[in-house]
C-alpha atoms as one frame of an Amber mdcrd trajectory, in Angstrom:
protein
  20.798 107.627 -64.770  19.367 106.579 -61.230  16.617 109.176 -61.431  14.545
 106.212 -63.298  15.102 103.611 -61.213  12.090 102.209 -59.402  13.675  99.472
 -57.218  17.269  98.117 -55.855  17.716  94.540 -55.242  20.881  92.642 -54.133
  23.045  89.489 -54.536  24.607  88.597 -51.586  27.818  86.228 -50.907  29.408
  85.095 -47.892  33.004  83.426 -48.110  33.677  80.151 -45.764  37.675  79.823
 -46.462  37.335  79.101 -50.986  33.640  78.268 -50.788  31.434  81.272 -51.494
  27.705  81.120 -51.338  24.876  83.699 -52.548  21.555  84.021 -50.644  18.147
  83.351 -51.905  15.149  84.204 -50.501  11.207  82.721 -50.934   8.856  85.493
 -52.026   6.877  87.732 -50.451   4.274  84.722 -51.128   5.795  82.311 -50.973
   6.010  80.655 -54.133   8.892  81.708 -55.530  12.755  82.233 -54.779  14.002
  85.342 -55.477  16.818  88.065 -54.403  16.026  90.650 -51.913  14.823  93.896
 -53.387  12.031  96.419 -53.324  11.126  99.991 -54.205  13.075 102.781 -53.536
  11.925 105.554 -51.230  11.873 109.173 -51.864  15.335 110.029 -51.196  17.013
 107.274 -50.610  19.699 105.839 -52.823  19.697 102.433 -54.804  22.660 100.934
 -52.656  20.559 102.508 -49.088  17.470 100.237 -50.627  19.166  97.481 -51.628
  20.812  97.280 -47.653  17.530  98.161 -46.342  15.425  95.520 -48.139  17.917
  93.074 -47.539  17.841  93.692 -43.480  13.951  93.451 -43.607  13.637  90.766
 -46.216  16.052  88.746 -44.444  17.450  90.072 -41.362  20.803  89.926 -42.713
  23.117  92.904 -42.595  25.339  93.607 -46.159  27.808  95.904 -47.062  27.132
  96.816 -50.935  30.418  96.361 -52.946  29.319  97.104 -56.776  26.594  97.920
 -59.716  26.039  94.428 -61.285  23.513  95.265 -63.494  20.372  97.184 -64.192
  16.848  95.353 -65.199  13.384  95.807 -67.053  10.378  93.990 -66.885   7.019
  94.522 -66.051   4.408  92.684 -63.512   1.014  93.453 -64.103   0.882  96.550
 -65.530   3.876  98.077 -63.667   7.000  98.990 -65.109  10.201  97.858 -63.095
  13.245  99.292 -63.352  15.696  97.407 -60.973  19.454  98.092 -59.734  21.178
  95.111 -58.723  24.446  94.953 -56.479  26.645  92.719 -54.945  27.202  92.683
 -51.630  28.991  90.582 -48.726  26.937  89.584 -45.765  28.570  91.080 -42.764
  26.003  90.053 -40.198  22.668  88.047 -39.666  19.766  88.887 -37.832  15.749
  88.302 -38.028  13.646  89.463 -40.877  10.969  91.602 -40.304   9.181  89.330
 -43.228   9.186  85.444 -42.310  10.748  84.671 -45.515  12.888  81.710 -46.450
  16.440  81.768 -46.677  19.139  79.151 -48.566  22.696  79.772 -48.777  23.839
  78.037 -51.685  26.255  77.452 -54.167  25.898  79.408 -57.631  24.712  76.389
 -59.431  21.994  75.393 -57.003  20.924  79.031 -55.917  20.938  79.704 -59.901
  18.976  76.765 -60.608  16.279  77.921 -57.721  15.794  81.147 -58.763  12.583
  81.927 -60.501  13.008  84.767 -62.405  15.070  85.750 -65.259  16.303  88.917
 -63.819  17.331  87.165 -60.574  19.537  85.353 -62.759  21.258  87.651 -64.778
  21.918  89.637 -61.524  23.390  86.071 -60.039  25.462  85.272 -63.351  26.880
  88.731 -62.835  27.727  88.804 -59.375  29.712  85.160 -59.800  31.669  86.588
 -62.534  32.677  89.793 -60.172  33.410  87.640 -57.286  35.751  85.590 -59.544
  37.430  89.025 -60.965  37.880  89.908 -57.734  40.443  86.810 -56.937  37.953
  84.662 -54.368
């Protein structure tokens, strides 16, 4: 059930002929590396947020492709419920946030993410990008 969700994030991969690569991002902080996401707005659906965050975050323009998985943790005293996605980057721009970006294998961007949720989510999305016959 979506009606519980309180944020979308993404996992995004771009294909140069066999190689594929995932994005990661620094934090809003700077101090970590983590996946695009954020909260979703009245309305809007968890794939809309997950494109929308990604295009601010990062500037880059994704078209979702499929659920990868669906998080719960808490920071501070805030309970997050996140929907991840895959998506393939179809464009790039500049982010509204002055964030950090890394295109990198899954090993490296794996090893650079912070957070356990981030990656799951990245696990996830390797797994459907190999079932999918890169």
């Amino acid at each position: 059930m979506t009606d519980d969700l309180t944020h979308a994030g993404v996992v995004v991969m771009r294909r140069d002929g066999s190689d594929v690569t995932y994005l990661v991002i620094s934090s809003s902080d700077g101090n970590h590396w983590v996946l695009p996401k954020g909260h979703i707005d009245p309305g809007e659906s968890p794939e809309e947020t997950a494109a929308r965050e990604l295009k601010e975050e990062t500037g880059v323009s994704g078209t979702v492709l499929l659920p990868l998985t669906t998080q719960e943790f808490e920071v501070g005293d805030e309970a997050i419920r996140i929907q991840y996605f895959l998506a393939l980057e179809t464009g790039i721009g500049q982010g509204e946030e002055g964030r950090k970006l890394k295109w990198l294998s899954s090993d490296r961007a794996q090893a650079l993410l912070s957070f356990p949720d981030a990656r799951t989510a990245l696990q996830l999305a390797v797994k459907a990008v190999a079932d999918m016959g890169s």
